[in-house]
C-alpha angles and dihedrals in degrees: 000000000000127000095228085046093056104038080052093055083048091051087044099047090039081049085054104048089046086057115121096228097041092057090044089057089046090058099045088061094055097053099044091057079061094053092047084066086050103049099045097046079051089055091035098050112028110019100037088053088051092043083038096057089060094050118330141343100236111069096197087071094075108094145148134234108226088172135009150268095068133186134051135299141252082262102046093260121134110243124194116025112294122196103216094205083147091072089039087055089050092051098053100052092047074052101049098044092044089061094041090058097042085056104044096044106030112011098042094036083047101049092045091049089051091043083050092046087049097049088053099042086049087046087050096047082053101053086046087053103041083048090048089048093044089050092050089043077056106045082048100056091046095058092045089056092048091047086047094049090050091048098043099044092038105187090356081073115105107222116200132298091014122131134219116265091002 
C-alpha cells in the first residue's frame, strides 16, 4: 500500500470518528450501560421483593413444565423441557421501566423544550415581518406625500439639493 493511500484511509477514518453524529452514539452508549444498572438495581431491588411478597423473590424461578420429567438431576443439571416465563417476565418489566424512564425524563422534557424553541423562534419571524410590512407601509406613505406635495405645489415645490433664494 501506498504511502499517499494510506495516509488518505487514516484522513478519512479520522474524518469518521470526528463526525457529530459518530461522538453522540458513542455517548449514548455510554450512558445507556449506566442506566442498565439502573434499571436493573430498580427491578432487583424494588420490583422482584414486591413480586416477590405474592410468590418469590426471584422471578427466574417461574417455569413451566412442556414435558416431563421436570426438575433437576442428581448432577444439577435441569431435566424435562422448562418454560422460563419467570426470566421473560423479568425482562419485560427491566424493558418496560427503562423506556419509561428514557421517555419521561429525556424524550417528553426534550420535545417540549424544542416545541418551546420553535414557538419563539416563529414569534420572533412575525414581529420581523410585521416590522418589515410596517416599514414598507412607511416608506409608502412617504413617497406618496412627496409625490402629493410635487403635484400639488407644481413649480412652488423645492426638489432636492435647491436652496432658498438661489
Amino acid at each position: 500500500m501506498s504511502e499517499k493511500k494510506k495516509e488518505s484511509v487514516l484522513a478519512g477514518f479520522k474524518a469518521f470518528l470526528m463526525r457529530g453524529n459518530v461522538v453522540d452514539l458513542a455517548v449514548a452508549v455510554v450512558i445507556g450501560a449506566a442506566f442498565t444498572n439502573i434499571v436493573n438495581s430498580i427491578v432487583k431491588g424494588i420490583i422482584s421483593p414486591l413480586v416477590g411478597a405474592i410468590g418469590t423473590k426471584n422471578l427466574d424461578v417461574y417455569t413451566s413444565c412442556l414435558k416431563a420429567p421436570c426438575g433437576v438431576d442428581a448432577k444439577g443439571e435441569p431435566t424435562g423441557v422448562n418454560i422460563m416465563w419467570g426470566s421473560v417476565l423479568n425482562a419485560t418489566l427491566s424493558f418496560v421501566i427503562t423506556a419509561a424512564v428514557v421517555y419521561f425524563l429525556m424524550v417528553l422534557p426534550m420535545a417540549k423544550y424544542l416545541s418551546r424553541q420553535e414557538a419563539r423562534r416563529k414569534a420572533r419571524e412575525g414581529v420581523k415581518e410585521t416590522m418589515e410590512i410596517t416599514e414598507l407601509e412607511v416608506l409608502k406613505e412617504i413617497r406618496d406625500t412627496l409625490v402629493a406635495q410635487r403635484n400639488g405645489n407644481g413649480e412652488n415645490a423645492r426638489t432636492p439639493g435647491a436652496r432658498d433664494g438661489s
